[in-house]
C-alpha positions as CSV (number, residue, x, y, z in Angstrom):
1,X,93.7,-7.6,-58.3
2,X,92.9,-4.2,-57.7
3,X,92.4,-3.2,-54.1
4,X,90.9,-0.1,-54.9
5,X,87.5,-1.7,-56.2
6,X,86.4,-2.8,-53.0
7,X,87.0,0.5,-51.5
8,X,85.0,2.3,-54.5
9,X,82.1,-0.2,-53.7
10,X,81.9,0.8,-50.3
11,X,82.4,4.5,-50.9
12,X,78.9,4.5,-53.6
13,X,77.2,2.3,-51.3
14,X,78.1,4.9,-48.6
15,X,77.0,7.5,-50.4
16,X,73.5,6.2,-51.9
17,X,72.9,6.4,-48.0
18,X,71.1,9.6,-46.7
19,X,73.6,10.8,-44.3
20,X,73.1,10.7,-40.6
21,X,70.2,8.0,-41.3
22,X,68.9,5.5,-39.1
23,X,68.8,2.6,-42.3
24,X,65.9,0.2,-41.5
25,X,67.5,-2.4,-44.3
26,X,70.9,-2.1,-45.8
27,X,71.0,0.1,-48.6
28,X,71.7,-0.6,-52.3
29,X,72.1,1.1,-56.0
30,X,68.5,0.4,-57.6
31,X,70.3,-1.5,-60.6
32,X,72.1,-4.0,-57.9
33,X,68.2,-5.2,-57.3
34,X,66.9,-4.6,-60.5
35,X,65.8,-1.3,-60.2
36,X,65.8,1.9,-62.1
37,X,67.1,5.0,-60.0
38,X,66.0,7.1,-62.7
39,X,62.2,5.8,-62.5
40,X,62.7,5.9,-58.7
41,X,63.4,9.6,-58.9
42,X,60.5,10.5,-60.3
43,X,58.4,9.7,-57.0
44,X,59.3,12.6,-55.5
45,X,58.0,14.7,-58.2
46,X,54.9,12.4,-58.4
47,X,54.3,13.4,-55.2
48,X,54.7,17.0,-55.0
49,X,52.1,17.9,-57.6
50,X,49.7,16.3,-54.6
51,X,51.5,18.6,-52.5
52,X,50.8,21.5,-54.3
53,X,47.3,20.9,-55.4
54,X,46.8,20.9,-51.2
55,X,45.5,17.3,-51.2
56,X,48.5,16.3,-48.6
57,X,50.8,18.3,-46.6
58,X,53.6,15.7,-47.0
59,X,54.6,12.5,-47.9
60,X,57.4,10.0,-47.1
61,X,57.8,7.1,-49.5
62,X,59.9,4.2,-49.5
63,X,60.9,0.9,-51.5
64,X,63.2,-1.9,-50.4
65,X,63.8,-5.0,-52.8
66,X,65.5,-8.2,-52.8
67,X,65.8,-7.4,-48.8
68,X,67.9,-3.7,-49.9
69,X,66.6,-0.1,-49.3
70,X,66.6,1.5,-52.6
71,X,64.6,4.2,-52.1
72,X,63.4,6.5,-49.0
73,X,62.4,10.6,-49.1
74,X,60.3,12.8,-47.2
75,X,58.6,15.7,-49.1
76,X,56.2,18.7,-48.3
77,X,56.0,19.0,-44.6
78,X,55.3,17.8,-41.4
79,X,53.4,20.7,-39.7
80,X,51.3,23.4,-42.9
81,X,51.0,26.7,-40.3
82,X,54.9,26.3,-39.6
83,X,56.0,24.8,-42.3
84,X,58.5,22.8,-40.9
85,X,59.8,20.4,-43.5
86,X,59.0,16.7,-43.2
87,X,61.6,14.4,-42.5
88,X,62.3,10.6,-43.2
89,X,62.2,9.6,-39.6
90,X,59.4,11.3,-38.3
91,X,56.1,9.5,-36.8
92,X,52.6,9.2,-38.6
93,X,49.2,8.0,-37.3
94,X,48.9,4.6,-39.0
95,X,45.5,3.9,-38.0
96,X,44.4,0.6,-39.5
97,X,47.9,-0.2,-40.6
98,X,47.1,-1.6,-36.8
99,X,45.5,-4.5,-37.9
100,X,48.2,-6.8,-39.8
101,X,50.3,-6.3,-36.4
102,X,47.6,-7.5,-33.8
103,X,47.1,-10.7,-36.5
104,X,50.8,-11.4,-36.2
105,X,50.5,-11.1,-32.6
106,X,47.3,-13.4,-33.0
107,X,49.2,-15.7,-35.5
108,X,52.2,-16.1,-32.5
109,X,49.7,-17.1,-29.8
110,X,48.0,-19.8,-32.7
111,X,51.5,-20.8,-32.9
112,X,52.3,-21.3,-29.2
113,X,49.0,-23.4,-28.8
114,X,47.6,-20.6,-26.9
115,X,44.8,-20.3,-29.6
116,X,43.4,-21.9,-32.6
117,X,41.7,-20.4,-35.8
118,X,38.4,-22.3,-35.5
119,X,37.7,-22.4,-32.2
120,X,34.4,-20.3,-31.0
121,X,36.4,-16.7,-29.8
122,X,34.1,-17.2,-26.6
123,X,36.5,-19.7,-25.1
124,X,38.6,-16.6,-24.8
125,X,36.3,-14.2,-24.6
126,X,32.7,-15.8,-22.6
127,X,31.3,-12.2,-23.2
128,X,31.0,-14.0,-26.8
129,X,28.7,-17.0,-25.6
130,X,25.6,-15.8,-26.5
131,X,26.3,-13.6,-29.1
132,X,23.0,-13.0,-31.0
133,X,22.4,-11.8,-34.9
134,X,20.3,-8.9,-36.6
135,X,18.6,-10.7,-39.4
136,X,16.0,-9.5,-41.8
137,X,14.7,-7.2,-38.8
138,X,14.9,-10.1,-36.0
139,X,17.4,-11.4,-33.4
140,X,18.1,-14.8,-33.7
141,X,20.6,-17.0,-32.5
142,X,23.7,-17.5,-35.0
143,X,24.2,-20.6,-37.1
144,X,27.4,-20.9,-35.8
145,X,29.6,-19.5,-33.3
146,X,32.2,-16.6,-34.2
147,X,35.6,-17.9,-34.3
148,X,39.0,-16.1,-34.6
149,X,39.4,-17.1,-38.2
150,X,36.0,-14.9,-38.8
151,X,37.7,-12.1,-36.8
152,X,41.0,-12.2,-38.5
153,X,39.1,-12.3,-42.1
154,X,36.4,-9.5,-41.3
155,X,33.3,-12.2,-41.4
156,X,32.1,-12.2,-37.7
157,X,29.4,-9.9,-38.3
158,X,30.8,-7.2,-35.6
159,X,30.5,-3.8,-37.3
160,X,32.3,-0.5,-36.5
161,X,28.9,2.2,-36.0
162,X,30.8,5.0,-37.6
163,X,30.4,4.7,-41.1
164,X,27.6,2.2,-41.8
165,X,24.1,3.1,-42.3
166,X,22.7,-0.3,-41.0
167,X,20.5,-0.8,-38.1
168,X,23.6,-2.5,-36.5
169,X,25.7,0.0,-36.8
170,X,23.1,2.5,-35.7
171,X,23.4,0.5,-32.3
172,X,26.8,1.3,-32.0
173,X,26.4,4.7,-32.2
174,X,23.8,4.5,-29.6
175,X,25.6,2.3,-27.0
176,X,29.3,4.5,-27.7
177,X,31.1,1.4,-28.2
178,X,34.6,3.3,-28.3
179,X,34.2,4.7,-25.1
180,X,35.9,3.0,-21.7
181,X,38.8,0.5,-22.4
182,X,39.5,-2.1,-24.4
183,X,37.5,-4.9,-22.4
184,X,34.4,-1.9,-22.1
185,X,34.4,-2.3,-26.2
186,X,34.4,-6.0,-26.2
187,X,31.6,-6.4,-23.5
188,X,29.5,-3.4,-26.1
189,X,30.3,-5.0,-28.6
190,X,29.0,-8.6,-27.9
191,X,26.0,-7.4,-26.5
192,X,25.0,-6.2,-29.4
193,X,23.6,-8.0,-32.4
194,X,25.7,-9.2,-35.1
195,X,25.2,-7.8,-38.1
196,X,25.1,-11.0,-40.5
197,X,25.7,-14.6,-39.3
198,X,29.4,-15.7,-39.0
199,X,31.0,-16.1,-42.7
200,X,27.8,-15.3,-44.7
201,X,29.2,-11.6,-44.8
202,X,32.4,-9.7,-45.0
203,X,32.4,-6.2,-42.9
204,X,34.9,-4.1,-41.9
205,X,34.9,-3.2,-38.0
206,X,35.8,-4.1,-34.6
207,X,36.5,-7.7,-35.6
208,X,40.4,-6.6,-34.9
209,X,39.7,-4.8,-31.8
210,X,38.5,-7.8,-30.4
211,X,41.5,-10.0,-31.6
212,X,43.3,-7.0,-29.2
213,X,41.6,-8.2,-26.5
214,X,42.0,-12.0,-27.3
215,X,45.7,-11.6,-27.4
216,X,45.8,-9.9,-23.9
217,X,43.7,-13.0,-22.4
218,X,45.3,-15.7,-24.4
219,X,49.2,-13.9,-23.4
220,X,48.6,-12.4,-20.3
221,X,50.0,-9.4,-21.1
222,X,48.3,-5.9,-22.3
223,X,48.5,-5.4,-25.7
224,X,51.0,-2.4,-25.7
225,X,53.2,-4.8,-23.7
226,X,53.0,-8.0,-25.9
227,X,53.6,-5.7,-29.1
228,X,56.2,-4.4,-27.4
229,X,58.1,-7.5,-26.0
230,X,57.3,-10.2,-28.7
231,X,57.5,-7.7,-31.7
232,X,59.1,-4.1,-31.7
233,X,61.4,-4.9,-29.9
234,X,62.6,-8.1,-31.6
235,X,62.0,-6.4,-34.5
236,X,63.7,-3.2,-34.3
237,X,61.2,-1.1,-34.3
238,X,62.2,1.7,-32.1
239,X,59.2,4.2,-33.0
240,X,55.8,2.4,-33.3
241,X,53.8,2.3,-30.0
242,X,50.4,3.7,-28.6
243,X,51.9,6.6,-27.2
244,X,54.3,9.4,-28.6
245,X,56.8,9.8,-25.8
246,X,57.9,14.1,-25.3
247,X,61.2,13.4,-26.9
248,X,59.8,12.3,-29.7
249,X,56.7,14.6,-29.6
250,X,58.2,17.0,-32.4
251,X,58.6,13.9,-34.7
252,X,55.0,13.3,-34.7
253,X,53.1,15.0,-38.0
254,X,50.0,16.9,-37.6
255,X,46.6,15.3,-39.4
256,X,44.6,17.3,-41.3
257,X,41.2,16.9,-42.5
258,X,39.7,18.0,-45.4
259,X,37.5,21.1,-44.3
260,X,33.9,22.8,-45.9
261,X,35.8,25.0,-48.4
262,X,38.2,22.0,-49.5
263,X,41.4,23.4,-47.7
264,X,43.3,21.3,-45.3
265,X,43.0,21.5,-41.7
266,X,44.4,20.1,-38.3
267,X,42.3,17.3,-36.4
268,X,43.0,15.0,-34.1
269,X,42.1,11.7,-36.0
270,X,40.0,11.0,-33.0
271,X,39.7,7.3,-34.8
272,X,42.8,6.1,-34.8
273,X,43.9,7.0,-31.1
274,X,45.1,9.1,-28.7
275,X,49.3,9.5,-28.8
276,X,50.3,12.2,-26.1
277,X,49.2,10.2,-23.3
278,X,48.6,6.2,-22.3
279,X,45.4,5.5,-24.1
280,X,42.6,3.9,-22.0
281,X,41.9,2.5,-25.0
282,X,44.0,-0.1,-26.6
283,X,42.7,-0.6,-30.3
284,X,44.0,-3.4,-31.8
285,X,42.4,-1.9,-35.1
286,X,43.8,1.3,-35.1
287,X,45.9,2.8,-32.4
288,X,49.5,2.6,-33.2
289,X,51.7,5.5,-34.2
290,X,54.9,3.9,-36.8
291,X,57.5,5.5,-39.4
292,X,58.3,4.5,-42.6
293,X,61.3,2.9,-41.2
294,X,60.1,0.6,-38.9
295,X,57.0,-0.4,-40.8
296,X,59.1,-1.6,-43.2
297,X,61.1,-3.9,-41.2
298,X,57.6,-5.3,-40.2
299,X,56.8,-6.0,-43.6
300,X,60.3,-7.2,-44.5
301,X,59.8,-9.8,-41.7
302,X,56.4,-10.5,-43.3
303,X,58.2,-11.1,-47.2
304,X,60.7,-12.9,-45.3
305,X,58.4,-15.4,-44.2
306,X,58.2,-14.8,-40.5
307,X,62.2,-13.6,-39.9
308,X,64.3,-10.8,-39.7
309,X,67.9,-10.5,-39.2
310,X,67.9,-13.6,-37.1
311,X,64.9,-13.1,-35.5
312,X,62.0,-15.3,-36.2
313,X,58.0,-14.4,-35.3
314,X,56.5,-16.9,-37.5
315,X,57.2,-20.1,-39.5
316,X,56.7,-19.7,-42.9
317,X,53.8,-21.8,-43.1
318,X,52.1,-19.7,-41.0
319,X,53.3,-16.1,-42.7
320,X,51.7,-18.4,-46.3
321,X,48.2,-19.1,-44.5
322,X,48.0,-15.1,-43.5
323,X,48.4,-14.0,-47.4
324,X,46.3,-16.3,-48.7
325,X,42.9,-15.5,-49.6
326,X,40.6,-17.2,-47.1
327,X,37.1,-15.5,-48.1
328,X,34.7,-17.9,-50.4
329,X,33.9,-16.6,-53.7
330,X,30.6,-16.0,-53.0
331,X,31.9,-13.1,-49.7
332,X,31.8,-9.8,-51.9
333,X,33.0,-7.0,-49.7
334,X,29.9,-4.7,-49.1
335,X,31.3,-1.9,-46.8
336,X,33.7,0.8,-46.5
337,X,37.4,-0.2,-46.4
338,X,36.7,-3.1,-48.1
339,X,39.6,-5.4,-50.4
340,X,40.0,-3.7,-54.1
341,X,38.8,-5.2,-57.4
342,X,40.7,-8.6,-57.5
343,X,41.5,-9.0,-53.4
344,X,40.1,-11.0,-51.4
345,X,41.6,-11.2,-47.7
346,X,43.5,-13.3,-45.8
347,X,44.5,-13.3,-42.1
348,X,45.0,-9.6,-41.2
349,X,45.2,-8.0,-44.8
350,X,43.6,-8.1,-48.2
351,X,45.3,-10.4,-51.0
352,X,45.3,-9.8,-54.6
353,X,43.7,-13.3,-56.3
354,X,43.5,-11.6,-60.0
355,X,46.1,-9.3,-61.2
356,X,43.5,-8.7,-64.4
357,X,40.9,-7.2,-62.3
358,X,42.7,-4.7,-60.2
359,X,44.0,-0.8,-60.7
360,X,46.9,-1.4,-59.3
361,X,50.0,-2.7,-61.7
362,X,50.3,-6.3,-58.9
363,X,50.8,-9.5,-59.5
364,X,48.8,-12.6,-57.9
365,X,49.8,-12.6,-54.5
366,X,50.3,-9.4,-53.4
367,X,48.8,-8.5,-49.9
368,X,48.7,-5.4,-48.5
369,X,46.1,-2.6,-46.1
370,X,46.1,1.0,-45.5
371,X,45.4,3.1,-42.7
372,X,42.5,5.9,-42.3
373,X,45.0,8.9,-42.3
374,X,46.4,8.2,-45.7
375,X,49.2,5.7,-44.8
376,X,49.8,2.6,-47.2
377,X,52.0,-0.5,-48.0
378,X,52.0,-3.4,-50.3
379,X,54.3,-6.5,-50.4
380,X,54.8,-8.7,-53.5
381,X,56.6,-11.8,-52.9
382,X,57.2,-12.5,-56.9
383,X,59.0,-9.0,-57.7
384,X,60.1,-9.3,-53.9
385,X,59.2,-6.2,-53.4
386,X,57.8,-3.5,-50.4
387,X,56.7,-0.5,-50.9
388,X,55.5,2.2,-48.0
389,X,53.8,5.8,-48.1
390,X,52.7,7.5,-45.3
391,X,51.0,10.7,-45.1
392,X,48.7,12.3,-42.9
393,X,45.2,13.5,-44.2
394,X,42.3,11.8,-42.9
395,X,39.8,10.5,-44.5
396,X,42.1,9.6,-47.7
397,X,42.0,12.2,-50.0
398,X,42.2,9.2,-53.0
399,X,43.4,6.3,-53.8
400,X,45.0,7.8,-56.6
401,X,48.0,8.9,-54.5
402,X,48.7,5.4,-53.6
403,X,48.1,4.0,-57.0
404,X,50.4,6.5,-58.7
405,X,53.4,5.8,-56.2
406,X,53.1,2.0,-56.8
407,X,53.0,2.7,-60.5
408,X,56.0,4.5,-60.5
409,X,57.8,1.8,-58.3
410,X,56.4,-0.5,-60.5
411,X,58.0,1.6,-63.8
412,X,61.4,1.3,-62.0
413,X,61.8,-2.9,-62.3
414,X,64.2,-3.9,-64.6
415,X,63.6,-8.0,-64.3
């Protein structure tokens, strides 16, 4: 036998490595998984041409199959006045990339019998108990109670205020439901009428703010701590939080919004949060901060079914329940951030039901969400793959940024 193979292995596995990374997964040559480094290369240059047409400042993308890192760069940069450089490790606003984090946190307290999906969500939450609806110009009293399947699926009828041009939503605006903390937003909130009766309609809004404020009642814990303890910490996930510590402060990437004249410029991204200092406001639906990294060891726990490196969150019955579609046929998604062409939505992201009817190059099965600021991920269990890109440019320039990545990932499979 030749004891130099081994050795040689080693040495272009080393070397495939970016040097002086932190891997989240261990890395491997594209063709070990199936993969085409020579389709995988060409993301990159994909991206840049968004780069230089000023639609993003940067970009950092990243693939992992078959459990393997095959693929993670950082291009453009993180700040446009200084143009310092982006860099794989460095800290985006995910915004609603929030959401499938707080159901998992849900989905553990379901688990521990702290919670079912159909009970009413006022047995948690008696702010809830006489919850009223807006309908056809009256309030009446709901045909049935919202329950924490409705809020995990977007069909409770709570509405966000900030994009919506409903009567609802013009409430919201009025009453300033962000304002105050986290139990502030859910007293607003309930106060005010639903916008449809619970599971007639899907909307897109505070439904997974609220399920931030169930999980602190139902753990006893605030929710920066219970993410914290029960899954960044199990999970590895050394950078995702509410808050931006000052040693990490330079890590962070400016947001940009699209200004009058078209040009990119700095803004806070009031929406998803504030990250220099301990938020009064916990949103379940938007406020965490993540890299590319550590997002992808939550969705590798996720393909996994529940478990990562020995550490398990969920069963896998459970993890099967959340990707699978759990809106009627008849739910058509009516408002902004609503599930693509072919999705429907589970419990805490949207999930692809017919591959024929989407943009996107998935298969049946897929599930996936994005965040305000132009961050993205999908996971397909059949090609067993993830794929992450996170950017900062708020709202979303297009969805042809995300589309194009994924096609070129999609390009790269071999089997």
């Amino acid at each position: 036998m030749n004891r130099t193979l081994p050795l040689l292995c080693t040495l272009a596995l080393l070397a495939a490595a970016p040097a002086g990374s932190d891997s989240p997964l261990p890395w491997s040559e594209p063709a070990a998984v199936g993969l085409s480094a020579a389709d995988l290369d060409a993301i990159p240059r994909t991206l840049q041409r968004w780069i230089d047409d000023g639609s993003v400042g940067g970009a950092v993308s990243l693939v992992a199959r078959r459990g393997r890192l095959v693929h993670w760069e950082a291009i453009g940069y993180r700040d446009l006045a200084s143009r310092t450089p982006l860099e794989r490790t460095d800290i985006f606003r995910i915004c609603s990339m929030t959401k499938p984090v707080t159901s998992v946190a849900v989905m553990m307290l379901v688990e521990a019998g702290r919670l079912t999906l159909d009970e009413p969500v006022s047995r948690t939450l008696p702010e809830f108990e006489h919850a009223q609806v807006y309908d056809a110009g009256e309030i009446v009293a709901p045909r049935r109670p919202v329950t924490i399947r409705d809020l995990l699926r977007h069909t409770s009828g709570l509405t966000y205020g900030l994009f919506g041009d409903t009567d609802v939503d013009a409430l919201y605006r009025e009453a300033d439901v962000f304002s105050g903390d986290l139990e502030n937003l859910v007293s607003e909130a309930a106060a005010l009428p639903l916008l449809a009766h619970p599971g007639t309609r899907w909307n897109y809004g505070v439904s997974t703010d609220v399920l931030g404020r169930v999980v602190e009642v139902a753990s006893g814990q605030r929710l920066d701590e219970f993410f914290g303890a029960r899954i960044f910490e199990p999970l590895g996930m050394q950078d995702t939080a509410f808050v931006v510590p000052p040693e990490k402060a330079g890590r962070l990437s400016t947001a940009y919004t699209r200004g009058p004249d078209g040009a990119l410029r700095e803004d806070d991204v009031a929406l998803c949060g504030v990250h220099d200092t301990q938020p009064e406001l916990l949103l379940g639906g938007a406020g965490l901060v993540s890299t590319a990294a550590d997002y992808l060891r939550f969705a590798q726990m996720l393909l996994d079914e529940g478990t990562l490196d020995g550490v398990r969150l969920l069963t896998p019955e459970t993890v099967r329940k959340m990707r699978t579609n759990q809106l009627p046929e008849h739910l058509i998604p009516i408002s902004i951030g609503g599930p693509d062409p072919g999705y429907g939505f589970g419990l805490g992201f949207s999930v692809l039901t017919d591959a024929g009817a989407t943009p996107y190059g998935d298969n049946d099965g897929v599930f996936r969400w994005r965040g305000y600021a132009s961050t993205y991920f999908w996971i397909d269990p059949e090609d067993d793959l993830i794929g992450v890109l996170l950017s900062q440019v708020a709202p979303p320039t297009s969805p042809d940024i995300e589309r194009e990545f994924q096609t070129r990932v999609y390009d790269a499979l071999l089997d």
